[in-house]
ROZAFI-437400 format. One line per 10 residues: for each residue x, y, z of N, C-alpha, C, O, CB. Coordinates in pm, 1 decimal. Glycine has a CB too. Layout:
<recs>
X,Y,Z,X,Y,Z,X,Y,Z,X,Y,Z,X,Y,Z ~ ...
</recs>
This chain:
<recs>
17621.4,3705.1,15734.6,17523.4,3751.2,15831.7,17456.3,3878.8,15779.8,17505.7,3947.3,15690.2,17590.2,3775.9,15969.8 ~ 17390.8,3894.5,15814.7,17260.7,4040.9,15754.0,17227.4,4074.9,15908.6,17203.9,4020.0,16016.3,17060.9,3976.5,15633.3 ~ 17243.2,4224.0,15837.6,17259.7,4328.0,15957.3,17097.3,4394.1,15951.6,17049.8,4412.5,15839.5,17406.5,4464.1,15923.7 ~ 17021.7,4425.8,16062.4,16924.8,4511.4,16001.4,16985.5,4640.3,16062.7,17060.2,4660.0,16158.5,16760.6,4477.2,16036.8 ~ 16917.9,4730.8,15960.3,16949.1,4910.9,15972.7,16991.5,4928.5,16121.1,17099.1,4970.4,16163.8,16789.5,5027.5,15940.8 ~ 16894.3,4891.6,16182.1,16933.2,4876.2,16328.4,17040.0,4890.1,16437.8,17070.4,4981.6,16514.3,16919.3,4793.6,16339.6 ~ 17090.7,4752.5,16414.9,17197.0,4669.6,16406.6,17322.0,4775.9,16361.2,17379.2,4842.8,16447.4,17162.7,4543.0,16300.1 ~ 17351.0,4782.9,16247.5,17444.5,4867.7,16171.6,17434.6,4977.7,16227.7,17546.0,5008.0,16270.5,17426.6,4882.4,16033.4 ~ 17339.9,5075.6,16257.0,17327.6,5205.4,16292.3,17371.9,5195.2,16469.9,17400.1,5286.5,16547.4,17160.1,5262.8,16249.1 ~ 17367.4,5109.9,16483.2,17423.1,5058.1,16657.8,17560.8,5067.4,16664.9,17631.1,5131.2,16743.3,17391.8,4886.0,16708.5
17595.8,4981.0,16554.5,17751.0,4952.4,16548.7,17848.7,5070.4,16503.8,17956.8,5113.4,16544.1,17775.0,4835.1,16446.7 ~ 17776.8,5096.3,16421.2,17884.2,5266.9,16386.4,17841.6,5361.1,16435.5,17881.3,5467.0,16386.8,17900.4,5335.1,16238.8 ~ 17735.9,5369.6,16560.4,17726.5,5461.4,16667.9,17811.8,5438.6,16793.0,17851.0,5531.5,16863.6,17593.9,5465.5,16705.6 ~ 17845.2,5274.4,16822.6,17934.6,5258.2,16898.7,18073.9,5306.0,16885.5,18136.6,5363.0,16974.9,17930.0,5154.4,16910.9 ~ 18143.2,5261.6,16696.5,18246.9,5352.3,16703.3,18300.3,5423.6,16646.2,18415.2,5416.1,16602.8,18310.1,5328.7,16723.2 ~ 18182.6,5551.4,16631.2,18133.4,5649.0,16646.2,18228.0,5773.7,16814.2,18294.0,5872.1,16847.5,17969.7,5580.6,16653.5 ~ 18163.2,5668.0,16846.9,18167.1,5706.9,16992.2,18274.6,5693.0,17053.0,18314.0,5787.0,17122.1,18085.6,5646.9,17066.5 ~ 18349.3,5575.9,17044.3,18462.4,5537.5,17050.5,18536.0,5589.0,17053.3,18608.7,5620.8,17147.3,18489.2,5487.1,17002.1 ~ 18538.9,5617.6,16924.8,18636.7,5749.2,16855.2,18622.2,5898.6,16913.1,18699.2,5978.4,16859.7,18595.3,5770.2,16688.2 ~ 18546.8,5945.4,17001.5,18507.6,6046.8,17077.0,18430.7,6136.2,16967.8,18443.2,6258.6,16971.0,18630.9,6114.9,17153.9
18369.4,6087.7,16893.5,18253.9,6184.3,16873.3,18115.7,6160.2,16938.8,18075.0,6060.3,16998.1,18229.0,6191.9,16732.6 ~ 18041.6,6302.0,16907.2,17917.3,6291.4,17025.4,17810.9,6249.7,16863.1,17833.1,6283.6,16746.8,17865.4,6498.8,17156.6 ~ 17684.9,6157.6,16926.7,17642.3,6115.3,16790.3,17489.8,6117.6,16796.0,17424.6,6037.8,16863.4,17700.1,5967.4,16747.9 ~ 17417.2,6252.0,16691.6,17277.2,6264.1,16743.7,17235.2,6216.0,16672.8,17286.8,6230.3,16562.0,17210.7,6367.5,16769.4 ~ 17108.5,6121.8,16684.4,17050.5,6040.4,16560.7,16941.5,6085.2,16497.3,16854.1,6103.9,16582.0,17014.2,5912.7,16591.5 ~ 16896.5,6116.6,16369.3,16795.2,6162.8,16320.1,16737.8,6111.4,16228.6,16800.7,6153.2,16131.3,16808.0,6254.4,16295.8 ~ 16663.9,6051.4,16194.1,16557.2,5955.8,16143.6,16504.9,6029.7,16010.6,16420.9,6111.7,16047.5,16429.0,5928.8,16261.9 ~ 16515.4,6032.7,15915.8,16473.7,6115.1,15762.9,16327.6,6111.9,15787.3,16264.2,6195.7,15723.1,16520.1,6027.4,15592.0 ~ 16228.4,5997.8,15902.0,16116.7,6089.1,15910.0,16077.0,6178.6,16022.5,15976.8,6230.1,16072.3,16019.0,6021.2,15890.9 ~ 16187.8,6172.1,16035.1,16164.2,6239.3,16191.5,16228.7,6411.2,16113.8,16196.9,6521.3,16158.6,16303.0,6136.4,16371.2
16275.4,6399.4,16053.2,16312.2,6520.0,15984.0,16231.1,6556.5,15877.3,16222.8,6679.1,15871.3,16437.4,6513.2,15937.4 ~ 16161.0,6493.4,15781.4,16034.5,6545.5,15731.8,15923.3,6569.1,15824.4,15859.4,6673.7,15813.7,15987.8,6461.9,15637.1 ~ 15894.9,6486.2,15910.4,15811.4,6539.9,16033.0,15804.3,6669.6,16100.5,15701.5,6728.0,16134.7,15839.3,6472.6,16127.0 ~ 15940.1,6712.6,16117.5,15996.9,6815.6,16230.5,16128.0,6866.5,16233.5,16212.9,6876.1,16322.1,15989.9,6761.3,16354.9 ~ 16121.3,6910.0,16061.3,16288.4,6950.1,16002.1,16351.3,7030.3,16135.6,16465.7,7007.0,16174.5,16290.5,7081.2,15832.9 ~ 16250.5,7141.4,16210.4,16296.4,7255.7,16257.9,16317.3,7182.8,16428.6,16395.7,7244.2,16501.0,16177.3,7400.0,16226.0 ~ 16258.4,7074.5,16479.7,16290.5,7049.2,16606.3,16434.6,6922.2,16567.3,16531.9,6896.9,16638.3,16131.4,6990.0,16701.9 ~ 16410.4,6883.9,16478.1,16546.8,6784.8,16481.6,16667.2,6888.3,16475.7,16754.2,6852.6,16555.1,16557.8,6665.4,16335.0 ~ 16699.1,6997.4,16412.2,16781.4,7073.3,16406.2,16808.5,7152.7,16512.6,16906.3,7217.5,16550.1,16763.8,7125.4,16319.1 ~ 16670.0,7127.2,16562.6,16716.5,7204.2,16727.9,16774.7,7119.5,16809.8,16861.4,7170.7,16880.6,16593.2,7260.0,16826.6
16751.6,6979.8,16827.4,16818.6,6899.1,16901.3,16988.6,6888.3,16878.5,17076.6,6872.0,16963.0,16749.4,6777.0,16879.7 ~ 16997.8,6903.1,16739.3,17150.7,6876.0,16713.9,17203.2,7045.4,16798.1,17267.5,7040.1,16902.9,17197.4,6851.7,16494.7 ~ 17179.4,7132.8,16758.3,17182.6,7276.1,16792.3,17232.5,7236.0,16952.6,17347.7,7231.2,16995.6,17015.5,7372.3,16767.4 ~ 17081.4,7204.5,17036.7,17090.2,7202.3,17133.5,17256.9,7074.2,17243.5,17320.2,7096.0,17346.8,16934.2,7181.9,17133.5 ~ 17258.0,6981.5,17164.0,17330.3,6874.1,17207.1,17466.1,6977.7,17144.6,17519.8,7050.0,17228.5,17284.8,6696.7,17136.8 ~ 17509.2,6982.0,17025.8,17633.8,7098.8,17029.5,17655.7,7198.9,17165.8,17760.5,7205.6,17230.1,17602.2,7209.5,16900.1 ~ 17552.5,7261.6,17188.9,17549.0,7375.7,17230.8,17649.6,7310.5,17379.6,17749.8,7371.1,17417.7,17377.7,7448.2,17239.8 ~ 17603.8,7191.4,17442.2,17580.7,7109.5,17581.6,17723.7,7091.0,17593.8,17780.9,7130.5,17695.4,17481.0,6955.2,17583.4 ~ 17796.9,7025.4,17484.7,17930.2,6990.6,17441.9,17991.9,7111.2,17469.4,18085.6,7107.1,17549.2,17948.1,6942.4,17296.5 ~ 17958.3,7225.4,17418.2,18069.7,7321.8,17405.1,18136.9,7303.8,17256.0,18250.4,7350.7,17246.8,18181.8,7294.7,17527.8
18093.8,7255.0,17162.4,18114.0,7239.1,17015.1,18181.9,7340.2,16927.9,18082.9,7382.3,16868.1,17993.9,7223.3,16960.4 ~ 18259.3,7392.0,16891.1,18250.3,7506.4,16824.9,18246.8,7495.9,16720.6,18289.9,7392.0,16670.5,18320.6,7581.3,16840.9 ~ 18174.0,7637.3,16610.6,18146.4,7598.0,16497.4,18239.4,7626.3,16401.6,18313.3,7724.3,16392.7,18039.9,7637.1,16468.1 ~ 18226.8,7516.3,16319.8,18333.5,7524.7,16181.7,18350.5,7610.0,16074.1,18438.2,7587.5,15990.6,18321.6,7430.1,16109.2
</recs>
């Protein structure tokens, strides 16, 4: 069976998740687009969690 990116990026976001991690998705053009707002989103979604940093 053939997975599209999709598909796959679904499935190891499910367990991903599973596994209790929190899982922000960022798109390589969405990060050449808007290096500085994708980094704010992860920033921001940490922040929500209570994350602490490593």
């Amino acid at each position: 069976m053939t997975q599209t990116n999709s598909e796959r990026d679904q499935r190891n976001t499910a367990l991903a998740m599973a596994a209790g991690w929190t899982v922000v998705l960022s798109w390589e053009c969405e990060i050449r687009r808007d290096a500085e707002g994708a980094a704010k989103r992860v920033a921001e979604t940490t922040d929500a969690i209570g994350a602490e940093p490593r």
